[in-house]
C-alpha positions as CSV (number, residue, x, y, z in Angstrom):
1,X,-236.9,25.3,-14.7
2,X,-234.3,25.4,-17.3
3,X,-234.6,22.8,-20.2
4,X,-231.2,21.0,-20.8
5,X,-230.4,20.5,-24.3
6,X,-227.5,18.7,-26.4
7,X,-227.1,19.8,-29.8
8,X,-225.6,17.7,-32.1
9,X,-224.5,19.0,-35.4
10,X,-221.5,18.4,-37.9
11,X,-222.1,22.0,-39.4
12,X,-220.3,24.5,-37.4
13,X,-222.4,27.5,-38.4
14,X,-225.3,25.4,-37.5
15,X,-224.4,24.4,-34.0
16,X,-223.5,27.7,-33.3
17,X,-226.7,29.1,-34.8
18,X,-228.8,26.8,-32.5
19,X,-227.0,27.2,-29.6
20,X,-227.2,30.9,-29.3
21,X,-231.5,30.2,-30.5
22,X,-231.4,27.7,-27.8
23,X,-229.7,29.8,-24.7
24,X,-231.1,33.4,-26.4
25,X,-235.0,31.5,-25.3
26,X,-234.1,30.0,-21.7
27,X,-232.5,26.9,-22.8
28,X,-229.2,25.5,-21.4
29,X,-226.9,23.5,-24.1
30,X,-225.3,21.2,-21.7
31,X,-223.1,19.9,-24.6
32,X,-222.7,19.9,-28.4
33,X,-221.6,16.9,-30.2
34,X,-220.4,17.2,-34.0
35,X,-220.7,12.9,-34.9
36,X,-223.0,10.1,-33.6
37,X,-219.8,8.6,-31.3
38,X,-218.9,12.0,-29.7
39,X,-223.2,12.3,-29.3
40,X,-223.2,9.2,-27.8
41,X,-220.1,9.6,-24.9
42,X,-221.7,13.2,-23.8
43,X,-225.1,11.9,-23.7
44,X,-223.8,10.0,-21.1
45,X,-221.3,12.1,-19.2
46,X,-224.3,15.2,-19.5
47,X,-227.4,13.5,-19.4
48,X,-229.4,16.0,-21.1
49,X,-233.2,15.8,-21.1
50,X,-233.4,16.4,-24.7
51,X,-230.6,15.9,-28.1
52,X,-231.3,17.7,-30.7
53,X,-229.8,15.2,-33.2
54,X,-229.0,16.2,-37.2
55,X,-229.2,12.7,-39.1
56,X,-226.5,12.7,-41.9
57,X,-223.0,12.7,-39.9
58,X,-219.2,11.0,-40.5
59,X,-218.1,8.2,-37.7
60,X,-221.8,7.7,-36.7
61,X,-224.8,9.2,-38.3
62,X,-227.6,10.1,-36.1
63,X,-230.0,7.5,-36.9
64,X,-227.6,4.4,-35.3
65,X,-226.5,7.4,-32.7
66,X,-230.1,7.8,-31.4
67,X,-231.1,3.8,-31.2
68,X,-228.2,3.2,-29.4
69,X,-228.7,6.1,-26.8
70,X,-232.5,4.8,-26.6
71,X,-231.1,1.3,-25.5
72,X,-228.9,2.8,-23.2
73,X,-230.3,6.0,-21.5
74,X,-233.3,6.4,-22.9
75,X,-232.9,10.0,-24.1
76,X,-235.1,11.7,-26.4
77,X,-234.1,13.1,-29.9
78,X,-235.5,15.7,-31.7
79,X,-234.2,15.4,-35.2
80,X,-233.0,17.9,-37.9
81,X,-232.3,17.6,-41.0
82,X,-232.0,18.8,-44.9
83,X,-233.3,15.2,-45.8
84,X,-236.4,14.0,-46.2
85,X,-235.9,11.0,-47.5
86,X,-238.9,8.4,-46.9
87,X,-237.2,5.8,-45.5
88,X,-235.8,8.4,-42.8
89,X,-239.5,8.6,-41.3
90,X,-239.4,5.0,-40.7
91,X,-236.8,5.4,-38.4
92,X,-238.7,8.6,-36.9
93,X,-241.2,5.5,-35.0
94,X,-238.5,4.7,-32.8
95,X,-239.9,5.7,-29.2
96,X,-236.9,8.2,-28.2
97,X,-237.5,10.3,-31.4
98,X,-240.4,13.1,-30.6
99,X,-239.7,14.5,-34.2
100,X,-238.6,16.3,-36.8
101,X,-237.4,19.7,-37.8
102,X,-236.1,20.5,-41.5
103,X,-233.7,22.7,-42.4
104,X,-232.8,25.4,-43.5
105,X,-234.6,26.1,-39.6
106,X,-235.7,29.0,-37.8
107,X,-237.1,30.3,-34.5
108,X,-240.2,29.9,-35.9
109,X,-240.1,26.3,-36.9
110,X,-237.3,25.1,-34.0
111,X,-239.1,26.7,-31.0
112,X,-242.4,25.5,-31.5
113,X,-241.0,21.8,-31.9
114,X,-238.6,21.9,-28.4
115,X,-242.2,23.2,-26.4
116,X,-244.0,19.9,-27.7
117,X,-240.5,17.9,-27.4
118,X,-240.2,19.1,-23.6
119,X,-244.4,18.9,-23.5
120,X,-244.1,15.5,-24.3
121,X,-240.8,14.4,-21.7
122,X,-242.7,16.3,-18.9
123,X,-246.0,14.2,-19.5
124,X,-244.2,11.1,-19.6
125,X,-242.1,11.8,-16.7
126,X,-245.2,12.3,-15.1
127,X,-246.8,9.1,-16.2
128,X,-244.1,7.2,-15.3
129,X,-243.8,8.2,-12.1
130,X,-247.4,7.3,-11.4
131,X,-246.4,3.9,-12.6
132,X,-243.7,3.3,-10.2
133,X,-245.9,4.8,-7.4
134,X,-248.7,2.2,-8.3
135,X,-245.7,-0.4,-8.5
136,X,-244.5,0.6,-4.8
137,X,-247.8,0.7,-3.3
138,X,-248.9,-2.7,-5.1
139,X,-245.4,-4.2,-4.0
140,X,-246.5,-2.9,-0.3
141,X,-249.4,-4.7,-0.5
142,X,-248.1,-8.1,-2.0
143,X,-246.0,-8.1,1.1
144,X,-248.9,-7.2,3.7
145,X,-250.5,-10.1,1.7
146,X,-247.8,-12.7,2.4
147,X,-247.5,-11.2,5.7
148,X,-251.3,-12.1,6.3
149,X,-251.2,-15.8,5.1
150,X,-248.3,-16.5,7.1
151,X,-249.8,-15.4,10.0
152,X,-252.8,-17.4,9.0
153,X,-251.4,-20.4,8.9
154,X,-248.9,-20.3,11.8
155,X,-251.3,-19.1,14.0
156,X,-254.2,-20.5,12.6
157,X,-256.0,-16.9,11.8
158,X,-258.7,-15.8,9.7
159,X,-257.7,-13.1,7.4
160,X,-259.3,-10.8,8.7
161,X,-257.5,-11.6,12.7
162,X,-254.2,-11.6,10.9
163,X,-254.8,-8.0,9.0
164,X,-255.7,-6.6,12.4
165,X,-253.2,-8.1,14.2
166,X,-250.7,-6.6,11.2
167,X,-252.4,-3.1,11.7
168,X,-252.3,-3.1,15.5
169,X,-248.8,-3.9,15.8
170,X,-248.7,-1.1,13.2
171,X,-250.4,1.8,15.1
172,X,-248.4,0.4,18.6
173,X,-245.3,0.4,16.9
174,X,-246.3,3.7,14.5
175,X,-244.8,2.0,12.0
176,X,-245.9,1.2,8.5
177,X,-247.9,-1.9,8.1
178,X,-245.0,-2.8,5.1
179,X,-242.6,-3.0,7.8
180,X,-244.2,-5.0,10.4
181,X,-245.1,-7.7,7.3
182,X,-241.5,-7.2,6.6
183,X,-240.5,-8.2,10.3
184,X,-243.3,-10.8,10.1
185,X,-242.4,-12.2,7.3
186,X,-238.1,-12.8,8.2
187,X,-239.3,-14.0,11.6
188,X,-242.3,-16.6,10.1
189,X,-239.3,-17.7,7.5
190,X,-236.8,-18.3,9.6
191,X,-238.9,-20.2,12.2
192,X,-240.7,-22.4,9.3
């Protein structure tokens, strides 16, 4: 799978530098970016899965750049910089940035840091998407559960006659049991 990567960098040699690394080791550069306002506009016209983000910049340095694609896309940024200034790493705890590589950089030092970078997006893709699986399947259930106590109490049902009667009309129907709740439920409603 091929790892899509903007670079931002106001240094010409730089960029260029990076993006031939970048693309020499499998990486695509979807975009480079040369201030925090043109990082910002291609972040969201490319969507890459990583920026690799230098911090001192004209218009709009990277810091501001990198909050405000957070807010709004929720992009990860790997930093680089010749600073390292302490008040800089206060603004590394922001929870888009996955680090920090200083510079003068190399293979060595660059290439390491994108692996745990792109280690790090893939486990929290991963995570997340268990999340909203768990969300789904407990939103299924909430309405199975609504489905039930209706059924209860316009038909005066135990809980247990109403889940059956929810998972027989499932298996007749071979339909999930979220959809006949669903029907259940818009019928009941309208009726009450």
């Amino acid at each position: 799978m091929t790892r899509k990567v903007m670079i931002v960098e106001d240094e010409s040699l730089i960029a260029i530098d990076l993006k031939f690394m970048l693309e020499d080791n499998g990486y695509e550069v979807v975009a480079q970016a040369n201030n925090g306002e043109s990082a910002i506009e291609l972040a969201f016209t490319h969507k890459p899965q990583l920026i690799l983000m230098d911090i001192k910049m004209p218009k709009l340095d990277g810091l501001k750049a990198s909050k405000i694609i957070e807010q709004q896309l929720g992009i990860p940024v790997l930093f680089i910089s010749a600073y390292s200034e302490k008040e800089l790493l206060l603004y590394m705890k922001q929870d888009n940035i996955l680090g920090y590589v200083m510079k003068p950089f190399s293979e060595k030092n660059v290439l390491p840091a994108l692996e745990v970078a792109f280690h790090q997006i893939d486990k929290f893709n991963r995570l997340n998407g268990e999340i909203l699986h768990k969300q789904s399947e407990l939103d299924k259930r909430k309405l199975i559960e609504r489905a039930k106590g209706l059924l209860m109490q316009s038909e005066k049902l135990s809980e247990d006659e109403a889940y059956k009667k929810i998972r027989n009309e499932s298996m007749q129907s071979q339909q999930e049991m979220v959809t006949i709740a669903k029907r259940i439920i818009n019928t009941l409603q309208v009726n009450s």
